[in-house]
Backbone as XML, in Angstrom:
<?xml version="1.0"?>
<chain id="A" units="angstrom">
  <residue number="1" name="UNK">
    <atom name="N" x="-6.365" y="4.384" z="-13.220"/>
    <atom name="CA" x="-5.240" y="3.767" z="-12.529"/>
    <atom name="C" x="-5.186" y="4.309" z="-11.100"/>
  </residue>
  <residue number="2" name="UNK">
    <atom name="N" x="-4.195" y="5.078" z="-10.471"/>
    <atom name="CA" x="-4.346" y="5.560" z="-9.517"/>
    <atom name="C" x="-4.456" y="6.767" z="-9.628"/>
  </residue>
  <residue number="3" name="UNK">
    <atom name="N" x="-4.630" y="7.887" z="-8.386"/>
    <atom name="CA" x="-4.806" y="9.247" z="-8.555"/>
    <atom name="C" x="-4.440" y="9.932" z="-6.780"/>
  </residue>
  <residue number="4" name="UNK">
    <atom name="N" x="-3.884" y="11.098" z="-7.340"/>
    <atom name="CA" x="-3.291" y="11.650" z="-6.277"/>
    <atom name="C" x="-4.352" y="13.227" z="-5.824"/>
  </residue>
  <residue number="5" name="UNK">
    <atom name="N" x="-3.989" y="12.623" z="-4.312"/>
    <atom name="CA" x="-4.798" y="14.179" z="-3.768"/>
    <atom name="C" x="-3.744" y="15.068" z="-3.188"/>
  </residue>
  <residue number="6" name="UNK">
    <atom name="N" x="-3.607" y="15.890" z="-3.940"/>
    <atom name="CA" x="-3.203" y="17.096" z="-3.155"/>
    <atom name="C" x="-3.261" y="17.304" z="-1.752"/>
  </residue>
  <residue number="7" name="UNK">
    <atom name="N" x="-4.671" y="17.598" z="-1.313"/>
    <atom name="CA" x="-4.901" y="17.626" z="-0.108"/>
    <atom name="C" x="-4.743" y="17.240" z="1.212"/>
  </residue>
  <residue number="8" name="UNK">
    <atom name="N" x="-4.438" y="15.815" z="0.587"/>
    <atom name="CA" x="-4.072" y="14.751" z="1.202"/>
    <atom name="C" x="-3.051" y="14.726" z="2.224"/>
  </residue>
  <residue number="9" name="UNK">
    <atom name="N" x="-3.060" y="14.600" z="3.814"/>
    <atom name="CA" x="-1.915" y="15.080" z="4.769"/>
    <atom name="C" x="-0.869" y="14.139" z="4.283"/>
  </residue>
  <residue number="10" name="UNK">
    <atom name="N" x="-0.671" y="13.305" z="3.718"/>
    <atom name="CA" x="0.015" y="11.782" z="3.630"/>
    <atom name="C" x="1.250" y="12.302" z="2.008"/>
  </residue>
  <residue number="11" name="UNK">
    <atom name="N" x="2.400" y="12.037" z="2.069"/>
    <atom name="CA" x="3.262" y="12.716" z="1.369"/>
    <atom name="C" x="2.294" y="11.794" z="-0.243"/>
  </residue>
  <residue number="12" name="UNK">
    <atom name="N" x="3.323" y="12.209" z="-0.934"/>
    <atom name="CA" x="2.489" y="11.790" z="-2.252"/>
    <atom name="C" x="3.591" y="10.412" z="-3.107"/>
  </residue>
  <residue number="13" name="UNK">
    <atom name="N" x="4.255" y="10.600" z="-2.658"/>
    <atom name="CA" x="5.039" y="8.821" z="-2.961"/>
    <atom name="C" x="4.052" y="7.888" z="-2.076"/>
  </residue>
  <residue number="14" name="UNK">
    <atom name="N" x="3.611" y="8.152" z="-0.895"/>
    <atom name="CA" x="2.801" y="7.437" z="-0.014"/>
    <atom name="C" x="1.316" y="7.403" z="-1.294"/>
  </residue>
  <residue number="15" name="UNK">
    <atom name="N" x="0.751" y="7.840" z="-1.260"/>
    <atom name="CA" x="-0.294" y="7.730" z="-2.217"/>
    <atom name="C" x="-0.337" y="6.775" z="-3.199"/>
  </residue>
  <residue number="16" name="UNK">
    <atom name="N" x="1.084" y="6.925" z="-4.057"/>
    <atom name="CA" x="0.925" y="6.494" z="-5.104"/>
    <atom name="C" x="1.530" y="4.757" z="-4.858"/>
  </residue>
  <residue number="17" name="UNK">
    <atom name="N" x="2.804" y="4.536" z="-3.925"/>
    <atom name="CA" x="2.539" y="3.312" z="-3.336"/>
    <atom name="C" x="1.191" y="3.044" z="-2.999"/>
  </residue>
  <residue number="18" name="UNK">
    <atom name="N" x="0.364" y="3.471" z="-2.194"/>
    <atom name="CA" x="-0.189" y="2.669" z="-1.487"/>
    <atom name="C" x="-1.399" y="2.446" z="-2.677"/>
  </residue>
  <residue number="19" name="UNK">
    <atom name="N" x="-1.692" y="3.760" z="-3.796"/>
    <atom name="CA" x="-2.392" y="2.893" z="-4.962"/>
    <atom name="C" x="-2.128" y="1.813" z="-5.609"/>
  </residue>
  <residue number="20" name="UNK">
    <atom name="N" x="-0.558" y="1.763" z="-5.713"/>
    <atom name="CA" x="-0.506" y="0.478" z="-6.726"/>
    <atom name="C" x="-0.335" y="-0.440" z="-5.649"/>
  </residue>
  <residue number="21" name="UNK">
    <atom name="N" x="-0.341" y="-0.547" z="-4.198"/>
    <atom name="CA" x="-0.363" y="-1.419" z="-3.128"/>
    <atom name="C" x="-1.142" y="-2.549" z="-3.633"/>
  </residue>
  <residue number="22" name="UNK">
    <atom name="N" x="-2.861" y="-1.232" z="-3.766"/>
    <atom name="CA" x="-3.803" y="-1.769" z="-3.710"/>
    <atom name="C" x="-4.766" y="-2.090" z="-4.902"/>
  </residue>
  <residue number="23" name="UNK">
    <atom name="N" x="-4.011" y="-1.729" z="-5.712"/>
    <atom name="CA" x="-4.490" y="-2.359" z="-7.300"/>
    <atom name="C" x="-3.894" y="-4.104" z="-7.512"/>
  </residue>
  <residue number="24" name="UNK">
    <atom name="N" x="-2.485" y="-4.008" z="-6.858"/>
    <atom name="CA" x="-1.685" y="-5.302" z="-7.234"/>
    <atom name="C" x="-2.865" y="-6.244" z="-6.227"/>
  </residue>
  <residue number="25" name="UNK">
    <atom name="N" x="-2.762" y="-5.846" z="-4.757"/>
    <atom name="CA" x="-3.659" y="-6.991" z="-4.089"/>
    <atom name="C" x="-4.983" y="-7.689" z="-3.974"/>
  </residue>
  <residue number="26" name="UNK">
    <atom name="N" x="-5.951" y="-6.558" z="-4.844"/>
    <atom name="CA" x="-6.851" y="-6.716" z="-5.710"/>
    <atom name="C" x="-6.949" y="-7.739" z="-6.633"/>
  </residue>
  <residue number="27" name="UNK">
    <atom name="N" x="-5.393" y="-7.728" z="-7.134"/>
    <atom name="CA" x="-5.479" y="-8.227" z="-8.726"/>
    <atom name="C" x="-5.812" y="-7.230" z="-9.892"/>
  </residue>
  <residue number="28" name="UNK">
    <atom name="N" x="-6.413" y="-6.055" z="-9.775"/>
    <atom name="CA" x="-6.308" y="-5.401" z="-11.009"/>
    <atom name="C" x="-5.109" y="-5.792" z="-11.494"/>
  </residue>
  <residue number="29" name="UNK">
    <atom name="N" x="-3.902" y="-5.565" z="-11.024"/>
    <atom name="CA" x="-2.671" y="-5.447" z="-11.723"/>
    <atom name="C" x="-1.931" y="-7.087" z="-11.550"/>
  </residue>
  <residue number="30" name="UNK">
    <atom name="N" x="-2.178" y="-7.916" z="-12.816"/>
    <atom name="CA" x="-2.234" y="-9.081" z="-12.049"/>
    <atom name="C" x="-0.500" y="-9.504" z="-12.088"/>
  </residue>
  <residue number="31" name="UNK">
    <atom name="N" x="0.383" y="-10.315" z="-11.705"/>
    <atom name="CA" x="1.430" y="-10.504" z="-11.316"/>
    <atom name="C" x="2.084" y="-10.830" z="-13.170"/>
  </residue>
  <residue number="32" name="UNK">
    <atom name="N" x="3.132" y="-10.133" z="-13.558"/>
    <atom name="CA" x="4.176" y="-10.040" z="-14.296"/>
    <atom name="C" x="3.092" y="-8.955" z="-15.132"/>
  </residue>
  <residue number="33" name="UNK">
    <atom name="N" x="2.555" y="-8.443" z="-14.849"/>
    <atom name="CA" x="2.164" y="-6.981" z="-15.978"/>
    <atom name="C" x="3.264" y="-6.277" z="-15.624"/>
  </residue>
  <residue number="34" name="UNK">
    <atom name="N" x="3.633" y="-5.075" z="-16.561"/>
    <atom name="CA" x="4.488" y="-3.936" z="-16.568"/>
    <atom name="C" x="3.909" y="-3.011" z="-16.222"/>
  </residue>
  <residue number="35" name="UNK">
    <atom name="N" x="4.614" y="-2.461" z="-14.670"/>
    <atom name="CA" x="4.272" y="-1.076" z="-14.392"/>
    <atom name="C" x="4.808" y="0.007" z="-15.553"/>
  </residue>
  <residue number="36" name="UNK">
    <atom name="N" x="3.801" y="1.171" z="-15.152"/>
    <atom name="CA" x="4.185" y="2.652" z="-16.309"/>
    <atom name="C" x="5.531" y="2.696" z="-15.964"/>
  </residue>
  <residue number="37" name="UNK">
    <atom name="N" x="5.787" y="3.430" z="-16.891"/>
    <atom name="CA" x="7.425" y="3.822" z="-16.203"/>
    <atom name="C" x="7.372" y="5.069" z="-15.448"/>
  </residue>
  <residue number="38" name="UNK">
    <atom name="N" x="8.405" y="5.114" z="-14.916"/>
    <atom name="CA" x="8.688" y="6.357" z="-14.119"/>
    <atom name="C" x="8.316" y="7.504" z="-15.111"/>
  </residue>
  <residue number="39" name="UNK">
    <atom name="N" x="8.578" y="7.837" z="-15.663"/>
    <atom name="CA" x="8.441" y="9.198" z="-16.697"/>
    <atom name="C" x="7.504" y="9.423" z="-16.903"/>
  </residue>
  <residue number="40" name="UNK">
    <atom name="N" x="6.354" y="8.514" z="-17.613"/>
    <atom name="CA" x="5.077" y="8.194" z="-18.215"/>
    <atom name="C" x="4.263" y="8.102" z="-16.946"/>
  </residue>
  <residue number="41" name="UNK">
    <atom name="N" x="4.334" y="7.967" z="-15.749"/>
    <atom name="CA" x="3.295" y="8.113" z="-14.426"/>
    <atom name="C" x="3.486" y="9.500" z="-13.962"/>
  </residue>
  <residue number="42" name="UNK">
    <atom name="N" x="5.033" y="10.418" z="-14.353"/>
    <atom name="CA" x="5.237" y="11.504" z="-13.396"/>
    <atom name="C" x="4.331" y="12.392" z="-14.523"/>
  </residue>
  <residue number="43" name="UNK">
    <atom name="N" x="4.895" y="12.347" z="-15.805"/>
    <atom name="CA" x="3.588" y="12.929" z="-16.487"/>
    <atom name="C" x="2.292" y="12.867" z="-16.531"/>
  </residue>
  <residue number="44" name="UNK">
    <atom name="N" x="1.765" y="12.105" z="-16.288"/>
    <atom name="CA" x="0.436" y="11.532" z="-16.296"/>
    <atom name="C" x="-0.258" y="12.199" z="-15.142"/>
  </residue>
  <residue number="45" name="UNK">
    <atom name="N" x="0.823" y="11.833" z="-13.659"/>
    <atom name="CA" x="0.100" y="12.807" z="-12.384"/>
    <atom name="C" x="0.598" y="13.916" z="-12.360"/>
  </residue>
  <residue number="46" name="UNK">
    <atom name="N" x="1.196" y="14.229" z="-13.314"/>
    <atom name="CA" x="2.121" y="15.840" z="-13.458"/>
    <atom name="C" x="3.087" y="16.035" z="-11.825"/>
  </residue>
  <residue number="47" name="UNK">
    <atom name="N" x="3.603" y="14.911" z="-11.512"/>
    <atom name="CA" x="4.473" y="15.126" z="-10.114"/>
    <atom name="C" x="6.301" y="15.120" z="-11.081"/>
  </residue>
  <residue number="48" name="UNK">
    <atom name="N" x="6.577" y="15.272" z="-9.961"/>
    <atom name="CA" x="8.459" y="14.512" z="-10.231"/>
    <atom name="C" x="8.749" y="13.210" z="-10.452"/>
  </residue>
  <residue number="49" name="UNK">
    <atom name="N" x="9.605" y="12.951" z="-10.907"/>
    <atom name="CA" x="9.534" y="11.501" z="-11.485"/>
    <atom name="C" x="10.639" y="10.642" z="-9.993"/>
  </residue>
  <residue number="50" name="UNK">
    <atom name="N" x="11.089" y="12.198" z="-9.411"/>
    <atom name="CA" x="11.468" y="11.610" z="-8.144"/>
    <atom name="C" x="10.882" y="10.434" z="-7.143"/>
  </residue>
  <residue number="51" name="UNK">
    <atom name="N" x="9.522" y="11.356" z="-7.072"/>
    <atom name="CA" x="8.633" y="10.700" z="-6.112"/>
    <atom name="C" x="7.871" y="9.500" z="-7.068"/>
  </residue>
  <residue number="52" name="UNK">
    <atom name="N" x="8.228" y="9.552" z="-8.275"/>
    <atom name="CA" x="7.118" y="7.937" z="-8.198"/>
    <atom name="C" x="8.577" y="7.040" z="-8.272"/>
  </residue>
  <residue number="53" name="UNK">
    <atom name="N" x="9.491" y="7.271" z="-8.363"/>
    <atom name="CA" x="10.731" y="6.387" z="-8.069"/>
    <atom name="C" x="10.711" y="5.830" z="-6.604"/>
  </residue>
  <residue number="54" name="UNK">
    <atom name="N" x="10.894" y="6.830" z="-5.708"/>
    <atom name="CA" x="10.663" y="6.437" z="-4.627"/>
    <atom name="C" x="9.586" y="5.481" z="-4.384"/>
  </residue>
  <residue number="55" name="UNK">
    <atom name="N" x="8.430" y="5.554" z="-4.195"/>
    <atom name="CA" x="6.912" y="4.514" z="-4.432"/>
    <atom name="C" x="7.616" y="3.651" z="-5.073"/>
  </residue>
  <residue number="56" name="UNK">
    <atom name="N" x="8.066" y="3.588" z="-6.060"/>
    <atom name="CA" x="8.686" y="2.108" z="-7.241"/>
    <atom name="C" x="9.782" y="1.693" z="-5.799"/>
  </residue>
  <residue number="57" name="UNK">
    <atom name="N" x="10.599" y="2.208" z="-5.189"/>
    <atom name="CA" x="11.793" y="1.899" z="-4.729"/>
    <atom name="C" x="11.194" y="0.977" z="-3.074"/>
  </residue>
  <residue number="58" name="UNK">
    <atom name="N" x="9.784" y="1.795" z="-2.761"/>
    <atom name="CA" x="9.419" y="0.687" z="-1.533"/>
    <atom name="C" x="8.677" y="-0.386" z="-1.863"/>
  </residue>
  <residue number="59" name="UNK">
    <atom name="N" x="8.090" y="-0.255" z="-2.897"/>
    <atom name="CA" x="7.037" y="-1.635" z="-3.535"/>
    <atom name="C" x="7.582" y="-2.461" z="-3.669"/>
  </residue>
  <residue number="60" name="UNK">
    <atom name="N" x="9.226" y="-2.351" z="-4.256"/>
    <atom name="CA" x="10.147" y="-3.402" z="-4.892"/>
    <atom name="C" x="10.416" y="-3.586" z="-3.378"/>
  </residue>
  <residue number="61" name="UNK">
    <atom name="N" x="10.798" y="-2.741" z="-2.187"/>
    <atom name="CA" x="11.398" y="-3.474" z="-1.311"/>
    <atom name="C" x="10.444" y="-4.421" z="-0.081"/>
  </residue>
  <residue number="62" name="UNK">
    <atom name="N" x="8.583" y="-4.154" z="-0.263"/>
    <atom name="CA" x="7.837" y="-4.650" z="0.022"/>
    <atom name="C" x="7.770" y="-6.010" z="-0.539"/>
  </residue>
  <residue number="63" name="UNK">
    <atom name="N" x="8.266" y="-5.696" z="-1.964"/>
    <atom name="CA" x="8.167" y="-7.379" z="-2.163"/>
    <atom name="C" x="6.483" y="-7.349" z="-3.632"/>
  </residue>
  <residue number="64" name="UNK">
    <atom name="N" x="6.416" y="-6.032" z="-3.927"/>
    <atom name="CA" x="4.990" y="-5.868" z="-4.805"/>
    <atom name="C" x="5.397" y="-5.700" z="-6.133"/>
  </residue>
  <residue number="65" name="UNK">
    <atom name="N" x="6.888" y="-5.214" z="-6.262"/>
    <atom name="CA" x="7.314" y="-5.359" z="-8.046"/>
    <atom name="C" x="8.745" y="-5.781" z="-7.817"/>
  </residue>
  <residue number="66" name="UNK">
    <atom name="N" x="9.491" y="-6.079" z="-9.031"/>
    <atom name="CA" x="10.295" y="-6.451" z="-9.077"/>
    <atom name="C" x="10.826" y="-5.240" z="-10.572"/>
  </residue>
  <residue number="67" name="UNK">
    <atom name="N" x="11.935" y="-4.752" z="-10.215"/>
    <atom name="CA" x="12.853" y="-4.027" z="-11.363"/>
    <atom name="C" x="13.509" y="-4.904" z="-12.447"/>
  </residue>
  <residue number="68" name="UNK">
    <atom name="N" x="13.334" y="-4.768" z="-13.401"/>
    <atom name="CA" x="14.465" y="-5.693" z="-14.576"/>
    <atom name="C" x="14.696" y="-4.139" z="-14.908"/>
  </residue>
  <residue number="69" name="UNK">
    <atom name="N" x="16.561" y="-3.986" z="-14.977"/>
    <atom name="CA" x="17.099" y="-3.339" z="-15.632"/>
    <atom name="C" x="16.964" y="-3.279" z="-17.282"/>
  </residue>
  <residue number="70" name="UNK">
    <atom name="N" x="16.824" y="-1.814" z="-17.948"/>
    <atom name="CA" x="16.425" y="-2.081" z="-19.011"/>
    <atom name="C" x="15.310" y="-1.961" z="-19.760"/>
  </residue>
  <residue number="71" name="UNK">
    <atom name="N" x="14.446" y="-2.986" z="-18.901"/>
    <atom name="CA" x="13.045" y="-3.516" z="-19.409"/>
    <atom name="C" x="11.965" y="-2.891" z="-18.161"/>
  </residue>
  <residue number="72" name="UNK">
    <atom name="N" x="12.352" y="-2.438" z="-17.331"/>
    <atom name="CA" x="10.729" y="-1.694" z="-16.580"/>
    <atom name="C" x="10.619" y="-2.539" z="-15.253"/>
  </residue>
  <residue number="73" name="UNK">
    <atom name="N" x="9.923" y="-1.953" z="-14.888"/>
    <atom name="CA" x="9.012" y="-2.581" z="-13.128"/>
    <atom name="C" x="8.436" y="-3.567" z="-13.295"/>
  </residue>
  <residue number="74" name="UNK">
    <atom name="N" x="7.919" y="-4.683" z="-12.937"/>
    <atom name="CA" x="7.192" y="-5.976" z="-12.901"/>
    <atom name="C" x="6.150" y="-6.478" z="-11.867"/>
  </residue>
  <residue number="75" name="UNK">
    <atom name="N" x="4.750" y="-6.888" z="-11.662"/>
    <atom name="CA" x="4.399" y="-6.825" z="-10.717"/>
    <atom name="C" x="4.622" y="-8.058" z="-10.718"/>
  </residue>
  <residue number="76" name="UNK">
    <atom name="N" x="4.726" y="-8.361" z="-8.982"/>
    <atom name="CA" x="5.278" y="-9.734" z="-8.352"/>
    <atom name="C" x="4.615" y="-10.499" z="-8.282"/>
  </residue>
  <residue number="77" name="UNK">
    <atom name="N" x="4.460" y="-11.832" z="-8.164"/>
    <atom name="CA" x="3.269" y="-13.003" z="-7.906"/>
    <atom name="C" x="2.900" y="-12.081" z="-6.231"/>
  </residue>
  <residue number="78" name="UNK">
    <atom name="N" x="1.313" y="-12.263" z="-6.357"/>
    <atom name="CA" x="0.613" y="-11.174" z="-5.259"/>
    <atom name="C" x="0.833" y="-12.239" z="-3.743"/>
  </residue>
  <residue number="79" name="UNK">
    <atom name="N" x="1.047" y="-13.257" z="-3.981"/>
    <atom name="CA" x="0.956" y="-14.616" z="-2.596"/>
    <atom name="C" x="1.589" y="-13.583" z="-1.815"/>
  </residue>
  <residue number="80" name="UNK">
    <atom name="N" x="3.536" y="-13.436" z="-2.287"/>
    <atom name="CA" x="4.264" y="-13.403" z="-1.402"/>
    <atom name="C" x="4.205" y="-11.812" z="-0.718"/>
  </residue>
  <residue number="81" name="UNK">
    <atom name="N" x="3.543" y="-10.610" z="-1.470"/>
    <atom name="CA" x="3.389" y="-9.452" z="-1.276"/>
    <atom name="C" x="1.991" y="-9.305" z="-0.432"/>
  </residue>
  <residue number="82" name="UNK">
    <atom name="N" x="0.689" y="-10.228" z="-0.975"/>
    <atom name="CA" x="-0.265" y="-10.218" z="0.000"/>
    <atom name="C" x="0.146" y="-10.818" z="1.812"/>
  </residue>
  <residue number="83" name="UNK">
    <atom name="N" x="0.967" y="-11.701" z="1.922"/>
    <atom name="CA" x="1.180" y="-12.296" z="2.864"/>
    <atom name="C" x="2.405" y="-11.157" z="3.569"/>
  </residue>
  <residue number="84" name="UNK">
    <atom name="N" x="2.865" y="-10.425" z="3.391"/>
    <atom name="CA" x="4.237" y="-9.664" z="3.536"/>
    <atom name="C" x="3.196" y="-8.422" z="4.457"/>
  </residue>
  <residue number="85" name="UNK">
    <atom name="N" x="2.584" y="-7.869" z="3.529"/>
    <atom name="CA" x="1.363" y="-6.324" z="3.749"/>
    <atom name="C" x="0.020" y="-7.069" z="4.657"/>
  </residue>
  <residue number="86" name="UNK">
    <atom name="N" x="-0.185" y="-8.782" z="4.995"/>
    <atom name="CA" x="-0.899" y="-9.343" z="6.046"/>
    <atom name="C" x="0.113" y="-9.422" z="6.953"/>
  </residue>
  <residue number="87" name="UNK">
    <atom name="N" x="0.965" y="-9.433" z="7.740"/>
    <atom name="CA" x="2.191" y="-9.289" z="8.398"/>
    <atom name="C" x="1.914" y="-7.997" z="9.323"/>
  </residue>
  <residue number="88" name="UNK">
    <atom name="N" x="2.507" y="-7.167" z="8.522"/>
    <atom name="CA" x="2.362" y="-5.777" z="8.530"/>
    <atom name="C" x="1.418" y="-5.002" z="8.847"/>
  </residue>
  <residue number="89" name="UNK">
    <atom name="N" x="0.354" y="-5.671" z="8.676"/>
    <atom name="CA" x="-1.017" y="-4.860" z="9.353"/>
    <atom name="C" x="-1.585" y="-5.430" z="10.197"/>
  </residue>
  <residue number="90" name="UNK">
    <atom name="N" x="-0.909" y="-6.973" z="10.424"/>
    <atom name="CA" x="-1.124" y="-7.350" z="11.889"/>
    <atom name="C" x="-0.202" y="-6.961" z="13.128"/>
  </residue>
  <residue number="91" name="UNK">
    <atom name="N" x="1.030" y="-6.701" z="12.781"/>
    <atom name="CA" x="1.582" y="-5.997" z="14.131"/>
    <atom name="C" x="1.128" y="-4.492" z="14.152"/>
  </residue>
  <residue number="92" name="UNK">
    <atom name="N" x="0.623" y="-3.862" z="13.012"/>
    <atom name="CA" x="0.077" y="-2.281" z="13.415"/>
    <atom name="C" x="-0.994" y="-2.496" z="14.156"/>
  </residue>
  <residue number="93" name="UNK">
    <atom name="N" x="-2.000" y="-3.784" z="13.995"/>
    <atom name="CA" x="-2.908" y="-3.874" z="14.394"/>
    <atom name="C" x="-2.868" y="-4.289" z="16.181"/>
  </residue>
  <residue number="94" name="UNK">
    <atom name="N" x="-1.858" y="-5.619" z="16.297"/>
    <atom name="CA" x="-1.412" y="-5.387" z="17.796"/>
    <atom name="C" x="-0.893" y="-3.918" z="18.485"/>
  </residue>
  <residue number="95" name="UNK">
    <atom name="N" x="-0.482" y="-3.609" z="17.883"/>
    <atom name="CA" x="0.003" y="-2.161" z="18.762"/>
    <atom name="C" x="-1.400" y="-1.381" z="19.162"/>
  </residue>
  <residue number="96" name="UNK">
    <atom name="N" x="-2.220" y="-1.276" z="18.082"/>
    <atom name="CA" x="-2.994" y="-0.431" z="18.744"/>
    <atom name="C" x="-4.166" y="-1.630" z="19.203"/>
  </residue>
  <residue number="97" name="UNK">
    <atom name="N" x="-4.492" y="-2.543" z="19.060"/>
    <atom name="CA" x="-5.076" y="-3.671" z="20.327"/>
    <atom name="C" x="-4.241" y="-2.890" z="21.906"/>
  </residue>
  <residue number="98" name="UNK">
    <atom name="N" x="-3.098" y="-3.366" z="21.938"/>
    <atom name="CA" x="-2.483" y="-3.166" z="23.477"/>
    <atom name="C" x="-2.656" y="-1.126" z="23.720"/>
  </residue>
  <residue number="99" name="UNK">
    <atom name="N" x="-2.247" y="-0.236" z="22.570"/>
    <atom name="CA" x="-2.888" y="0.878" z="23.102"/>
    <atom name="C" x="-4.388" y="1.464" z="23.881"/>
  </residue>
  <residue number="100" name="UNK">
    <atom name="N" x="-5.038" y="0.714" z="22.828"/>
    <atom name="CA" x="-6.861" y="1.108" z="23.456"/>
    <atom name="C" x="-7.286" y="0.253" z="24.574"/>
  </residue>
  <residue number="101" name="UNK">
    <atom name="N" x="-6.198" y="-1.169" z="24.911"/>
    <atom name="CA" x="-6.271" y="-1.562" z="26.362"/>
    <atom name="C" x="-6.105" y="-0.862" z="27.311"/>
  </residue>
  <residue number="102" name="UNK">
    <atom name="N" x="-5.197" y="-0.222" z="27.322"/>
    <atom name="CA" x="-4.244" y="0.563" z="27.842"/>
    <atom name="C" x="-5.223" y="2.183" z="28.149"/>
  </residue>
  <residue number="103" name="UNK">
    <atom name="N" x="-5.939" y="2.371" z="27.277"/>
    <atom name="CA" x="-6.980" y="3.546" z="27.326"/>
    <atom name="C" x="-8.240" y="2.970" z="27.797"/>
  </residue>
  <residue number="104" name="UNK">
    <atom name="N" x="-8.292" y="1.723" z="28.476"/>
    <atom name="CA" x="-9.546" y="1.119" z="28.926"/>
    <atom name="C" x="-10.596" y="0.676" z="28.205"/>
  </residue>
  <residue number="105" name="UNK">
    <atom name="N" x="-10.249" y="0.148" z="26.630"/>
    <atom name="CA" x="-11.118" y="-0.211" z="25.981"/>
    <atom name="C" x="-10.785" y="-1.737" z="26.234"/>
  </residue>
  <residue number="106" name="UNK">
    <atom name="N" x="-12.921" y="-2.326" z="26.359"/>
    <atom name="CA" x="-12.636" y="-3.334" z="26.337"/>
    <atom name="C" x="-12.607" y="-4.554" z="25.352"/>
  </residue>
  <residue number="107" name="UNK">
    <atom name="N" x="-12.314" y="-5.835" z="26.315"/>
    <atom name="CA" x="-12.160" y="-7.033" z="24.531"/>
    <atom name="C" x="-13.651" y="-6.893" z="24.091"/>
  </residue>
  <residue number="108" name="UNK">
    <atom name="N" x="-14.590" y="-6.908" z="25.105"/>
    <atom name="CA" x="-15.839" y="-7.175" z="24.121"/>
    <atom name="C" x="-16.058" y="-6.060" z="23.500"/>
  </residue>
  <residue number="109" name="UNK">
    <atom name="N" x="-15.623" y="-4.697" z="23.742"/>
    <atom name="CA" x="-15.721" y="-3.335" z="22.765"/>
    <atom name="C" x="-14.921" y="-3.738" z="21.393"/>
  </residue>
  <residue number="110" name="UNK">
    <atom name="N" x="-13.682" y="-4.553" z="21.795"/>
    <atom name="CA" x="-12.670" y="-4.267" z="20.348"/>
    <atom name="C" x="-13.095" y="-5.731" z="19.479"/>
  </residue>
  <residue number="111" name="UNK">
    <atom name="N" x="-13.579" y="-6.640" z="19.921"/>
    <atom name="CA" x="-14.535" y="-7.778" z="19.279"/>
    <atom name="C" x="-15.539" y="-6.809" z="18.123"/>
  </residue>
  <residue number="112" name="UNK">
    <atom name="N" x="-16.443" y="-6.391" z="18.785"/>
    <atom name="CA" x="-17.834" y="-5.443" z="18.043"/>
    <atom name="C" x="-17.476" y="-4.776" z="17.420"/>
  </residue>
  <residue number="113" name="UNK">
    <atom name="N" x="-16.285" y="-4.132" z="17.735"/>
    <atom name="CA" x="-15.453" y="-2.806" z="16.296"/>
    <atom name="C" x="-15.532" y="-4.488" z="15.518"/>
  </residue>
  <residue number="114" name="UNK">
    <atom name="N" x="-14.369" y="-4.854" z="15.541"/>
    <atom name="CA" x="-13.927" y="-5.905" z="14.602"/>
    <atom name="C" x="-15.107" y="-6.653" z="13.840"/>
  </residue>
  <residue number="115" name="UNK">
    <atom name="N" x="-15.991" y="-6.957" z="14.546"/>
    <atom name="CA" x="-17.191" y="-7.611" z="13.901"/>
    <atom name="C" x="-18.364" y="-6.469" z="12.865"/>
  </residue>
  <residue number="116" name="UNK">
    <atom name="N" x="-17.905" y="-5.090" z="12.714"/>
    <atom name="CA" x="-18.171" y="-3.971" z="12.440"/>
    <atom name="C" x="-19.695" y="-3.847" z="13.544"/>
  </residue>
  <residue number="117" name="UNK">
    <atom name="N" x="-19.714" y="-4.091" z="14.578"/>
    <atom name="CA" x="-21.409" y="-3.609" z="15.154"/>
    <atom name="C" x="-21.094" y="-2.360" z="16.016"/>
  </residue>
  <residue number="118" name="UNK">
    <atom name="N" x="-20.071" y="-1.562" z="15.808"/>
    <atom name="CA" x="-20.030" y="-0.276" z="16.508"/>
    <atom name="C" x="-21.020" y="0.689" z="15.967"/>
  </residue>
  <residue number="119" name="UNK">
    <atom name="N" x="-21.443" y="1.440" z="16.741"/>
    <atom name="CA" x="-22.273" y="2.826" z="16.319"/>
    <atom name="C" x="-21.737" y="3.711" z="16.276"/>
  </residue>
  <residue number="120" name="UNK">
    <atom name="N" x="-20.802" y="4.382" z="16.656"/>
    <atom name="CA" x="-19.820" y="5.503" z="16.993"/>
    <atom name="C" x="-20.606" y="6.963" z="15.798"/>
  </residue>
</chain>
């Protein structure tokens, strides 16, 4: 399923969102499966059941599960969550377009990244 690094500079609710981010947009996790529950994931990664609440609490507000009281987490039809997290990584992606302008990189440099033919 997913797995957490310690090491990792990135807090660990971040992790574990951004695993089941990327299991749901995949499709591993295909839309109305039941996420673990909170309890059963904090055991499993031996964390707090704090922090995978939290992760549950931005996914639902990303738009990647849905809560039924009661009955558990839900993953969402992926359209409206893939299109939400394509959004989202296109204005991160403008920002740093207009930063590395701004540092004198040019369009035909940030074309060749994009087309992957950089050597770096």
């Amino acid at each position: 399923m997913i797995q957490v690094n310690f090491r990792d500079a990135r807090p660990i609710y971040e992790q574990v969102r951004d695993g089941f981010r990327q299991l749901i947009l995949s499709g591993a996790l295909p839309a109305d499966s039941r996420m673990p529950s909170v309890r059963e994931l904090a055991m499993r990664l031996t964390i707090n059941p704090n922090t995978i609440q939290r992760a549950y609490r931005e996914l639902e507000a990303e738009g990647y599960i849905v809560s039924v009281p009661g009955r558990g987490s839900f993953v969402r039809e992926r359209g409206d969550a893939a299109a939400a997290r394509r959004r989202e990584l296109l204005e991160e992606l403008d920002s740093l377009v207009s930063e590395l302008k701004l540092l004198g990189l040019s369009e035909e440099e940030l074309a060749e990244r994009v087309r992957g033919e950089t050597h770096d």
